[in-house]
C-alpha positions as a Markdown table, in Angstrom:
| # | Residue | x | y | z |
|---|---|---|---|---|
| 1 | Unk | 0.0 | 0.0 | 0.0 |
| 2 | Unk | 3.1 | 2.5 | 1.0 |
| 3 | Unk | 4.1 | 2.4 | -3.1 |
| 4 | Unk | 1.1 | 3.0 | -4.1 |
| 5 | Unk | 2.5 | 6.7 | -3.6 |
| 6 | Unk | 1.6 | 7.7 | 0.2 |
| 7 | Unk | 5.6 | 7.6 | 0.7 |
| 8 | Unk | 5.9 | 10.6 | -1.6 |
| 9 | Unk | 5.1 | 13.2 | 1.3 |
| 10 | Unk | 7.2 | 12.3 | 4.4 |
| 11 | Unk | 9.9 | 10.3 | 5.3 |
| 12 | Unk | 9.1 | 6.9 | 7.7 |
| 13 | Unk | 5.9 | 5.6 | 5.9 |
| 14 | Unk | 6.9 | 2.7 | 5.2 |
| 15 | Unk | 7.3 | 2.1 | 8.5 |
| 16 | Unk | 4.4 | 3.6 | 10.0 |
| 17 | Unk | 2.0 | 1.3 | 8.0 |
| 18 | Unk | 3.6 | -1.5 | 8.3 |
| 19 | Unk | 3.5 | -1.4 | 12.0 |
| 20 | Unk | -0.5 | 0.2 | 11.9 |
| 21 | Unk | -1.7 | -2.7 | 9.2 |
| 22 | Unk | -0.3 | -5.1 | 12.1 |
| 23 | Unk | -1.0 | -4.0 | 15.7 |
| 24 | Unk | -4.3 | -4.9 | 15.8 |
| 25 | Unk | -3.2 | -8.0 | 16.4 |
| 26 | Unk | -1.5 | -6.8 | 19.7 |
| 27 | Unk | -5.0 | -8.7 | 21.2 |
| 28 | Unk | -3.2 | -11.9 | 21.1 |
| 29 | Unk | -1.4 | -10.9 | 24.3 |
| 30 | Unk | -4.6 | -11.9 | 25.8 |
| 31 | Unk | -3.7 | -15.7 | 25.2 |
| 32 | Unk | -1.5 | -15.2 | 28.5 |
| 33 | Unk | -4.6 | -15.5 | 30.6 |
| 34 | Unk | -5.6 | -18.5 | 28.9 |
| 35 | Unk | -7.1 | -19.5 | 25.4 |
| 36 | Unk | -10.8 | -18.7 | 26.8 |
| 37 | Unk | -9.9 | -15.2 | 27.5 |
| 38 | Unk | -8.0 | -15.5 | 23.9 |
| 39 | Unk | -10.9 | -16.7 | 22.3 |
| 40 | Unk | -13.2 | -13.4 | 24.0 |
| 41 | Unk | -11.4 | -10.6 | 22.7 |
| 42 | Unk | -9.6 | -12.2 | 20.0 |
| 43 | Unk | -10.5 | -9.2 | 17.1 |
| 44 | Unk | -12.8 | -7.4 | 19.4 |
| 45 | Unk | -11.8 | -3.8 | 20.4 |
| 46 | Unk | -8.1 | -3.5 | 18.6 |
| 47 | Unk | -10.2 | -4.3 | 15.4 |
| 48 | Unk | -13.5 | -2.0 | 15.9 |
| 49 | Unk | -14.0 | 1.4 | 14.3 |
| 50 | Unk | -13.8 | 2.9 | 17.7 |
| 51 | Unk | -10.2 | 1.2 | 18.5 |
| 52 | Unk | -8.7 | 2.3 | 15.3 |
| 53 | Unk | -7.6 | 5.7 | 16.0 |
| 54 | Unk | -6.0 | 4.5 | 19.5 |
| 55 | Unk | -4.1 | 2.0 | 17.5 |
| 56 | Unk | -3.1 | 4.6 | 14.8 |
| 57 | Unk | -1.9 | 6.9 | 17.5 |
| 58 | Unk | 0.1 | 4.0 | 19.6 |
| 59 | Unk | 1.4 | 3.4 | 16.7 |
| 60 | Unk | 3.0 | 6.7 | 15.9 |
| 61 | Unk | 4.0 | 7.3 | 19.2 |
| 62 | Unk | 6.2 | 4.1 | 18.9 |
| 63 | Unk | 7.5 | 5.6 | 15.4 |
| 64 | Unk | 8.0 | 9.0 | 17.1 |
| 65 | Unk | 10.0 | 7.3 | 20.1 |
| 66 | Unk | 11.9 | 5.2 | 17.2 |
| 67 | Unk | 13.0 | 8.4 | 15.1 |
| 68 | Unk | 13.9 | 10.6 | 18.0 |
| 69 | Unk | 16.3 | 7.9 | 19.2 |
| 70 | Unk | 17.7 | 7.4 | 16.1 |
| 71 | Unk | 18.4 | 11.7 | 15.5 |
| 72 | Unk | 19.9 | 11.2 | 19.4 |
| 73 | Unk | 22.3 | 8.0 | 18.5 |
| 74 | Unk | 23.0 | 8.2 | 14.3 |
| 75 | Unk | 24.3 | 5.1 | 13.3 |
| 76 | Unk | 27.8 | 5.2 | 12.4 |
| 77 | Unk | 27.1 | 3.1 | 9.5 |
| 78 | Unk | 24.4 | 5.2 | 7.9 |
| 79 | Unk | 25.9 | 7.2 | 4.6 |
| 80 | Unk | 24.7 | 9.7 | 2.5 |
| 81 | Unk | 22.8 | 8.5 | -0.5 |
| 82 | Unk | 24.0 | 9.7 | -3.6 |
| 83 | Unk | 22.1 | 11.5 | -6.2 |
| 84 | Unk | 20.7 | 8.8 | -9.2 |
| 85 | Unk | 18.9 | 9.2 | -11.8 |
| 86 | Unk | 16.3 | 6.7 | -9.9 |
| 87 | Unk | 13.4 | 8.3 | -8.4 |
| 88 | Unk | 13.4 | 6.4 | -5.6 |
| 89 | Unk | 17.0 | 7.3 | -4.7 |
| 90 | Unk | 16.3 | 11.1 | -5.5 |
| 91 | Unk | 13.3 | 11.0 | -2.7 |
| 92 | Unk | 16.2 | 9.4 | -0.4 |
| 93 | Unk | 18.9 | 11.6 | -0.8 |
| 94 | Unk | 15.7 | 14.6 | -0.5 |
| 95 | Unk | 15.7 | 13.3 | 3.0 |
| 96 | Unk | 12.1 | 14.2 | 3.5 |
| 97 | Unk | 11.0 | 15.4 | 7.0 |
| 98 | Unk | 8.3 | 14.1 | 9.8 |
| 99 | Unk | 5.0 | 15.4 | 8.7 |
| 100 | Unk | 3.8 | 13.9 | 11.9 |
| 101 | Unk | -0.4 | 14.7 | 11.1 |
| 102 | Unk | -0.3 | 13.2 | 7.7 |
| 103 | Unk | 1.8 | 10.1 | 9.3 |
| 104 | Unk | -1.7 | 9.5 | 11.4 |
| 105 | Unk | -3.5 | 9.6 | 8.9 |
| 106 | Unk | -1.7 | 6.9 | 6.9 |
| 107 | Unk | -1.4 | 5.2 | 10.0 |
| 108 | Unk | -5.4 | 5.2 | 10.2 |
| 109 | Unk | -5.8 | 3.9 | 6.6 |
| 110 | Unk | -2.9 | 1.3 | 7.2 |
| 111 | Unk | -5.6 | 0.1 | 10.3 |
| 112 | Unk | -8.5 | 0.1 | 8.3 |
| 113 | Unk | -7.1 | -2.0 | 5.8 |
| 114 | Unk | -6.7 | -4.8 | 8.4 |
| 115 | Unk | -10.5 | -4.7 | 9.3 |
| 116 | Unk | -11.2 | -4.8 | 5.8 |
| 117 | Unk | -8.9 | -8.6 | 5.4 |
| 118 | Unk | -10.2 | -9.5 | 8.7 |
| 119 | Unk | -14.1 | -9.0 | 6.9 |
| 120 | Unk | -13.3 | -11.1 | 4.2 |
| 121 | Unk | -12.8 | -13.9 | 6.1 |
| 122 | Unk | -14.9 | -16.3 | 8.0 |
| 123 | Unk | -13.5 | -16.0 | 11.5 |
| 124 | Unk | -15.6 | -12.3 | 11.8 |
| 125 | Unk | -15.1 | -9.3 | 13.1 |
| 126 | Unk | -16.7 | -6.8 | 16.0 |
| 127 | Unk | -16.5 | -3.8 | 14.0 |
| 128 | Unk | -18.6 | -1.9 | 16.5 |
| 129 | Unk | -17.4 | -3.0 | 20.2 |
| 130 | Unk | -18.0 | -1.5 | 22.7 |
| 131 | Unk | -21.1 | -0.4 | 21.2 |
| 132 | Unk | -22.3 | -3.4 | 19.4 |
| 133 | Unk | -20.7 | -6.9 | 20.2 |
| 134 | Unk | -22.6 | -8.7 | 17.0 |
| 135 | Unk | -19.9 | -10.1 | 15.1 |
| 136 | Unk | -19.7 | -9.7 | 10.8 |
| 137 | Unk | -18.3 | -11.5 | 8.2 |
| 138 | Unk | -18.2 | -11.5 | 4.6 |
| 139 | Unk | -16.5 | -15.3 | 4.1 |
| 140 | Unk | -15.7 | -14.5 | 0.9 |
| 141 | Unk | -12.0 | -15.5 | 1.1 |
| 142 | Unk | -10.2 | -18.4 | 2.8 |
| 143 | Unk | -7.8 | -17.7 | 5.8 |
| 144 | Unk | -5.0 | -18.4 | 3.8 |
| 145 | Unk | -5.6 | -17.5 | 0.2 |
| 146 | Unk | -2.8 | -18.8 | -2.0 |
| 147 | Unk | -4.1 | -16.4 | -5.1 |
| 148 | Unk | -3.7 | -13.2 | -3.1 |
| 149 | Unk | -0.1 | -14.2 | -1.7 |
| 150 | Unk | 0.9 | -14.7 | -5.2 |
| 151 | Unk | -0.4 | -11.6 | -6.5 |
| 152 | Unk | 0.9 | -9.5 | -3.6 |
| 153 | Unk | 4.5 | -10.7 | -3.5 |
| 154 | Unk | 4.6 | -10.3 | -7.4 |
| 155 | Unk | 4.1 | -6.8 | -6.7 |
| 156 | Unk | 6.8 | -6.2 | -4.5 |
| 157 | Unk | 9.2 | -8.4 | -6.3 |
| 158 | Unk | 8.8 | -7.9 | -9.8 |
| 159 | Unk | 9.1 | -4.2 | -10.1 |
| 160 | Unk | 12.9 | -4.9 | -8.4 |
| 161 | Unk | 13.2 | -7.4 | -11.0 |
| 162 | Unk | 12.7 | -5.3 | -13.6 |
| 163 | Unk | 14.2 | -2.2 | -12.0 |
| 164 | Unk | 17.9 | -4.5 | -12.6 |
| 165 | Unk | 16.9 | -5.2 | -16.2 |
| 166 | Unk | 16.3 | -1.8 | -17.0 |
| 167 | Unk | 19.8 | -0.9 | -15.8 |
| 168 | Unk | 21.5 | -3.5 | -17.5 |
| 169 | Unk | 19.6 | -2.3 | -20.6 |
| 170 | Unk | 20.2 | 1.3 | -19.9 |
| 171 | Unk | 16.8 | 2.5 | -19.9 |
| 172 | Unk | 15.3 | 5.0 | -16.9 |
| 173 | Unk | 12.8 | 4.8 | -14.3 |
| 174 | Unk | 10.1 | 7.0 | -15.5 |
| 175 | Unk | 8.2 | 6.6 | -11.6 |
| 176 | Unk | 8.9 | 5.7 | -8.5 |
| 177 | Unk | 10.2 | 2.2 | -8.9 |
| 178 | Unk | 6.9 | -0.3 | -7.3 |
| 179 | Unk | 4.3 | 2.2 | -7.4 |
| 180 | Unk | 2.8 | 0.5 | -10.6 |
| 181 | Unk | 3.2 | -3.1 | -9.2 |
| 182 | Unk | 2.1 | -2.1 | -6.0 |
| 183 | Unk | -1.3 | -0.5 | -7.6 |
| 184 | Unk | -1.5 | -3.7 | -9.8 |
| 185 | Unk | -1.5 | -5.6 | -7.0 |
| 186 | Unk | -4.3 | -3.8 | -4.9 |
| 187 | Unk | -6.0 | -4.0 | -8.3 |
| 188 | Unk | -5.9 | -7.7 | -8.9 |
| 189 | Unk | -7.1 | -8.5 | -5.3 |
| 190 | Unk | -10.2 | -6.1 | -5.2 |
| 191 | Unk | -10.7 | -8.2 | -8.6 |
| 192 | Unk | -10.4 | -11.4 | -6.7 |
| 193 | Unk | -12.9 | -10.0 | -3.9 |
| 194 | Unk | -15.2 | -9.4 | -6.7 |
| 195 | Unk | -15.5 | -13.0 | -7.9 |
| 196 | Unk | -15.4 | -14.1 | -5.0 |
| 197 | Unk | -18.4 | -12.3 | -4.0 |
| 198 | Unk | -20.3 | -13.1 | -6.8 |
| 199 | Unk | -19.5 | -17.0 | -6.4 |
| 200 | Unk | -20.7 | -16.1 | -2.7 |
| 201 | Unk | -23.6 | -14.9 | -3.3 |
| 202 | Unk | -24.6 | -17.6 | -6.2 |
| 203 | Unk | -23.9 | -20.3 | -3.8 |
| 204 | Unk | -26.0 | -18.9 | -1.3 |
| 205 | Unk | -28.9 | -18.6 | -3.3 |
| 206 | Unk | -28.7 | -22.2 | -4.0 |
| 207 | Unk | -29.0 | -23.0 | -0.4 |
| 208 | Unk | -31.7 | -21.3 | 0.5 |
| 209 | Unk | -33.6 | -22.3 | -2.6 |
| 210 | Unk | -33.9 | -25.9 | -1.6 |
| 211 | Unk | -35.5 | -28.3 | 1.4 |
| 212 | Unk | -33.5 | -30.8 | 3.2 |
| 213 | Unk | -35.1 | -34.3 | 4.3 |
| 214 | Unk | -37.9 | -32.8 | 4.0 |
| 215 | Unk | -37.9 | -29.5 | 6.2 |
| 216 | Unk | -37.3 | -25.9 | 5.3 |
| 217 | Unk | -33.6 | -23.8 | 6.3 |
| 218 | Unk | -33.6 | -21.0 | 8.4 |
| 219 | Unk | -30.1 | -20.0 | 7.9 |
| 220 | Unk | -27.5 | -20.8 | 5.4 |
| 221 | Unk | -24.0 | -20.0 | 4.8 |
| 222 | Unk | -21.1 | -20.7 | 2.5 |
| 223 | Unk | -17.7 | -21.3 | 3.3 |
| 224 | Unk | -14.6 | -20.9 | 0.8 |
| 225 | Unk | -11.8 | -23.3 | 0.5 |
| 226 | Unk | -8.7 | -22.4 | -0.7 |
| 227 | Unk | -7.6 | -21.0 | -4.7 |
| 228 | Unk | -11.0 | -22.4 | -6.5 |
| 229 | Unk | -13.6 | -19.5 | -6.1 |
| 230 | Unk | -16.2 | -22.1 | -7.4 |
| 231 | Unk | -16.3 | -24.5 | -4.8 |
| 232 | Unk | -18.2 | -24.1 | -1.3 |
| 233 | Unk | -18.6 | -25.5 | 2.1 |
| 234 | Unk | -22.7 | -25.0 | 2.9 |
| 235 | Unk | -23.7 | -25.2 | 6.0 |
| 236 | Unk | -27.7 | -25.0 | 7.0 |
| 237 | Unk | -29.7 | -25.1 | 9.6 |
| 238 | Unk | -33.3 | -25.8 | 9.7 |
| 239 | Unk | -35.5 | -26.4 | 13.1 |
| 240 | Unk | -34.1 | -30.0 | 13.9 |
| 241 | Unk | -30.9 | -30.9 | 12.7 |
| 242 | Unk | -27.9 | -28.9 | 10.6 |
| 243 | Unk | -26.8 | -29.9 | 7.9 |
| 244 | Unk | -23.2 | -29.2 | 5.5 |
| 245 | Unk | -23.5 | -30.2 | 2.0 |
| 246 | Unk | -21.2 | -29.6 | -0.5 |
| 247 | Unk | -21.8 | -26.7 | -3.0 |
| 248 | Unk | -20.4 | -25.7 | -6.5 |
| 249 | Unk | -21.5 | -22.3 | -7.6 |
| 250 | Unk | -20.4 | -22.2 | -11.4 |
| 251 | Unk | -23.4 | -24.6 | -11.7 |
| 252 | Unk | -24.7 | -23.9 | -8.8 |
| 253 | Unk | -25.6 | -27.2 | -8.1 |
| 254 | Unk | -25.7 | -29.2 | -4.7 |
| 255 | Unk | -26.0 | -32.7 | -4.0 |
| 256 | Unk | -27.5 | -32.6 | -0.4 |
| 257 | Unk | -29.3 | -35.7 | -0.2 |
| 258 | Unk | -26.1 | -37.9 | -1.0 |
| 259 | Unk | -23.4 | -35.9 | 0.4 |
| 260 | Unk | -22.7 | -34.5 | 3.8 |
| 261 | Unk | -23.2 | -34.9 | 7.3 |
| 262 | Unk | -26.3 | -34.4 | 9.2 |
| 263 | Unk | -26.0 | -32.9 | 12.9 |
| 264 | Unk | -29.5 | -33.4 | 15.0 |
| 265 | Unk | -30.0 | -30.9 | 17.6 |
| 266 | Unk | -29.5 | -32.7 | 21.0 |
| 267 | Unk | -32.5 | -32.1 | 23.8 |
| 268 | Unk | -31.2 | -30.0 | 26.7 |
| 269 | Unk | -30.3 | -31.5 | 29.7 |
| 270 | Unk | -29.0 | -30.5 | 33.0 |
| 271 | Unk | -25.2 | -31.1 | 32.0 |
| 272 | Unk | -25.8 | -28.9 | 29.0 |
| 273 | Unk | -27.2 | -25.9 | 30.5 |
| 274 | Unk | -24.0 | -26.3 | 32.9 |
| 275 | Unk | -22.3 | -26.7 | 30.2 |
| 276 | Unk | -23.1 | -23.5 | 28.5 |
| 277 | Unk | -23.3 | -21.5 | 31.5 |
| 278 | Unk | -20.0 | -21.8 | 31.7 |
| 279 | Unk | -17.7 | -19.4 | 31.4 |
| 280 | Unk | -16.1 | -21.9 | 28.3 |
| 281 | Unk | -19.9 | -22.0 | 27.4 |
| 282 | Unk | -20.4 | -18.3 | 27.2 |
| 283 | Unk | -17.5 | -17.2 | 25.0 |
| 284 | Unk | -18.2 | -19.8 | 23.1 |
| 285 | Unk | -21.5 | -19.3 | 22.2 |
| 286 | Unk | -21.2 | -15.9 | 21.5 |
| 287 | Unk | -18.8 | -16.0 | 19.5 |
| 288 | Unk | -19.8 | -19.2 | 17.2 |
| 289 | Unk | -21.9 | -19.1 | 14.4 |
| 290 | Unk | -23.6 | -22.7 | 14.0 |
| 291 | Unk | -22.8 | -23.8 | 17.7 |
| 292 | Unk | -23.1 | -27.9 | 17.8 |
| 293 | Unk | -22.5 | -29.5 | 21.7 |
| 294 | Unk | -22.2 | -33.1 | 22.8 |
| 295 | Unk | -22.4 | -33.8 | 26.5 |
| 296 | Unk | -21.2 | -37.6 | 27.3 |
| 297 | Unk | -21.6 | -39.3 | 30.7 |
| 298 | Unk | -18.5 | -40.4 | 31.8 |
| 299 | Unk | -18.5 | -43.8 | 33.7 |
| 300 | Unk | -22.5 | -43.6 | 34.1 |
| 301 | Unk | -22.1 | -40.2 | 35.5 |
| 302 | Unk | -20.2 | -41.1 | 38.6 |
| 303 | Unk | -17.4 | -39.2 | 37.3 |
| 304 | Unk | -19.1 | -36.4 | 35.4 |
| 305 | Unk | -19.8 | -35.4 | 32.2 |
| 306 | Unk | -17.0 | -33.8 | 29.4 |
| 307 | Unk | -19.5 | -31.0 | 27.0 |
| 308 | Unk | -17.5 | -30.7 | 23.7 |
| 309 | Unk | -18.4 | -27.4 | 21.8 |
| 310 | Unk | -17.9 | -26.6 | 18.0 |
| 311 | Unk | -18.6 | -24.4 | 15.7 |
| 312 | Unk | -19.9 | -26.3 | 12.4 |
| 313 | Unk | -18.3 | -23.5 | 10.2 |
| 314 | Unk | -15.9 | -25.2 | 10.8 |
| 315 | Unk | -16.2 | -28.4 | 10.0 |
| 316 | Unk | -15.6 | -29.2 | 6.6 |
| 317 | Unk | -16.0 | -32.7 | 5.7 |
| 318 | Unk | -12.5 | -33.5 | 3.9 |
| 319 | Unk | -10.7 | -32.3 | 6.9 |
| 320 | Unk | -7.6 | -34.2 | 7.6 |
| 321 | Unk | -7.6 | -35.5 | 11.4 |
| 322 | Unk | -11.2 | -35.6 | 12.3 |
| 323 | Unk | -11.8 | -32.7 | 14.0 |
| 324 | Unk | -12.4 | -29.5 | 13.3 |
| 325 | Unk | -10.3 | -26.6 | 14.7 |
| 326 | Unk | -11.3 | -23.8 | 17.1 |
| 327 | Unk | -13.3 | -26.8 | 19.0 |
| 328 | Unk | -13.7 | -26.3 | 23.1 |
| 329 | Unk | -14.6 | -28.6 | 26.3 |
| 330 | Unk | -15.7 | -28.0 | 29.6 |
| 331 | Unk | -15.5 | -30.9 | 32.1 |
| 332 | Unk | -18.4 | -31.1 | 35.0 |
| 333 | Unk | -18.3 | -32.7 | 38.0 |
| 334 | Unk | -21.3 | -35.3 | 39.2 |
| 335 | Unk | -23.2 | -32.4 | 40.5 |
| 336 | Unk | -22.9 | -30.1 | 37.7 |
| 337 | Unk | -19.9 | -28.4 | 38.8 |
| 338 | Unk | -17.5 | -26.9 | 36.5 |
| 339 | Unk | -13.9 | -28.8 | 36.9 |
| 340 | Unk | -12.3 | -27.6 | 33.8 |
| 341 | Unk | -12.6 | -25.7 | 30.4 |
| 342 | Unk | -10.8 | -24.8 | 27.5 |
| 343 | Unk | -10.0 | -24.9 | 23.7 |
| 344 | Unk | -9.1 | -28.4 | 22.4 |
| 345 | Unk | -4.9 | -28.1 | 22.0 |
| 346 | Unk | -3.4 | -31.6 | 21.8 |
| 347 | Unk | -3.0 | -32.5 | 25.7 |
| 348 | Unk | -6.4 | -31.2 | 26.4 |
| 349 | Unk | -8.9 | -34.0 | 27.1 |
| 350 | Unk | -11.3 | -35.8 | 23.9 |
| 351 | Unk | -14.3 | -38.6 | 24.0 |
| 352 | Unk | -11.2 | -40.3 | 22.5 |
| 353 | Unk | -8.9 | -40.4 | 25.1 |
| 354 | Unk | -11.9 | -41.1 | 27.6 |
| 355 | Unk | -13.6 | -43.9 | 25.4 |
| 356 | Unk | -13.5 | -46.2 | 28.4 |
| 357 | Unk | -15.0 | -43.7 | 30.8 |
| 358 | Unk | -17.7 | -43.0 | 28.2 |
| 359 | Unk | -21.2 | -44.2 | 28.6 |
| 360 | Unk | -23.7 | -43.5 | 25.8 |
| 361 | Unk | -26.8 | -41.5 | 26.7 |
């Protein structure tokens, strides 16, 4: 974003959106309290319209701090740069000052842009804590999309590529070397935001357009997987049961009857309203978006009950392993106490490692 042409102004923008576009994520420091309190206000005020212009301002007071120390202590190493006939090292050797308000204001751009890649995912986003904890989503994009990496680090790279065969050849910058890959770049991924959209919005048209053993949804939503904008993870729920069925929206066409897995609601019981009274069971649920939980007896109850919790947008039918991620437990005593809670990690407790304690219902 920087070579677009918002580093033509003042020196140290590079830096100052770089640092902005990434300290949103300065909320995973509340993992240290535990993955509960990790999983709360994972993306919650540090993400929101209202925290953006505390995080734009933190982080120009850590670029301020930075360039006053580096005025006070010069490096001895640092030299002049000479005078080229490339742009770029023409802005350098102008040595451009501070312009310390328009430094906020990329700073605030740099943070908006990370809400706007947080949207486009399926994880969500509280856009308007404290206001308005409902989360949003656009899940439109996969959280790692190979397409956009591609596109993006061929706009920083190939510029410099070409930049050395233009010397070579003797030919001279006519711009700031990267400003036309960069633009290029932004380019080609609002273009991949567009189809994906589209294919989004095709695919859930098909869902909703349909019955499922019989009953009527109430919600549906489509997930991407990774590069194909075509194919979809469908998830729906209808009064009784959810159901994920897989969706291709170049037709669109879905084969719900033969494919996927059904999920019946469970009645409530005592262990599951202990269960999600928790404080496992509140995060969870308001953070999830098609909340599935099984409570199993362990050992005829006489040594409680394990409540597993998951969120069936995540839970795509190929995945490798089993389960799907972002899963959580909570462990009750015999009378309904709560003895321990978490997200799944790989020592934390499963029905698997407990099959002998486990009595069906």
């Amino acid at each position: 974003m920087e070579r677009t042409g918002f580093n033509r102004r003042t020196a140290l923008a590079t830096l100052t959106m770089t640092l902005a576009a990434e300290a949103a994520d300065i909320d995973v420091l509340w993992g240290i309290k535990g993955s509960i309190a990790d999983l709360e206000h994972h993306r919650g005020i540090t993400h929101s319209f209202v925290g953006v212009p505390f995080v734009a301002a933190f982080v120009l007071v850590l670029v301020y701090g930075w360039a006053r120390v580096r005025k006070h202590f010069p490096s001895r190493r640092r030299k002049k740069p000479l005078a080229s006939d490339n742009p770029d090292a023409r802005l350098v050797s102008q040595q451009l000052p501070e312009r310390w308000g328009y430094l906020y204001f990329l700073a605030l751009i740099a943070a908006l842009s990370h809400l706007l890649l947080d949207y486009t995912t399926a994880y969500g986003i509280r856009l308007f804590e404290p206001f308005n904890y409902r989360w949003y989503s656009w899940d439109i994009v996969f959280i790692v999309e190979p397409l956009m990496l591609v596109v993006l680090l061929a706009g920083l790279t190939l510029p410099s590529l070409f930049g050395l065969v233009n010397q070579e050849i003797g030919v001279r910058s006519k711009g700031p070397r990267g400003r036309g890959g960069a633009i290029f770049a932004l380019v080609c991924v609002v273009v991949i935001w567009g189809v994906r959209d589209f294919q989004h919005r095709r695919a859930l048209s098909s869902l909703d357009a349909r019955t499922y053993d019989g009953a009527e949804p109430l919600r549906v939503a489509a997930y991407p997987y990774m590069v194909t904008p075509f194919r979809w993870y469908g998830v729906v729920e209808t009064a009784n049961f959810f159901k994920n069925v897989p969706v291709n929206s170049l037709g669109p066409e879905i084969d719900g009857e033969s494919q996927g897995t059904t999920y019946y609601k469970p009645e409530e019981t005592p262990a599951s309203l202990a269960a999600k009274a928790s404080y496992m069971g509140r995060v969870y649920l308001d953070w999830a978006v098609f909340p599935y939980l099984q409570v199993y007896r362990l050992r005829d109850g006489t040594l409680g009950y394990l409540a597993e919790f998951q969120d069936l947008r995540y839970a795509y039918p190929d995945l490798r392993g089993g389960r799907s991620p972002l899963t959580g437990y909570v462990f009750l005593s015999p009378d309904l106490n709560v003895l321990d809670e978490g997200m799944h990690t790989r020592n934390s407790p499963t029905v698997e490692s407990l099959e002998e304690e486990r009595q069906p219902k």
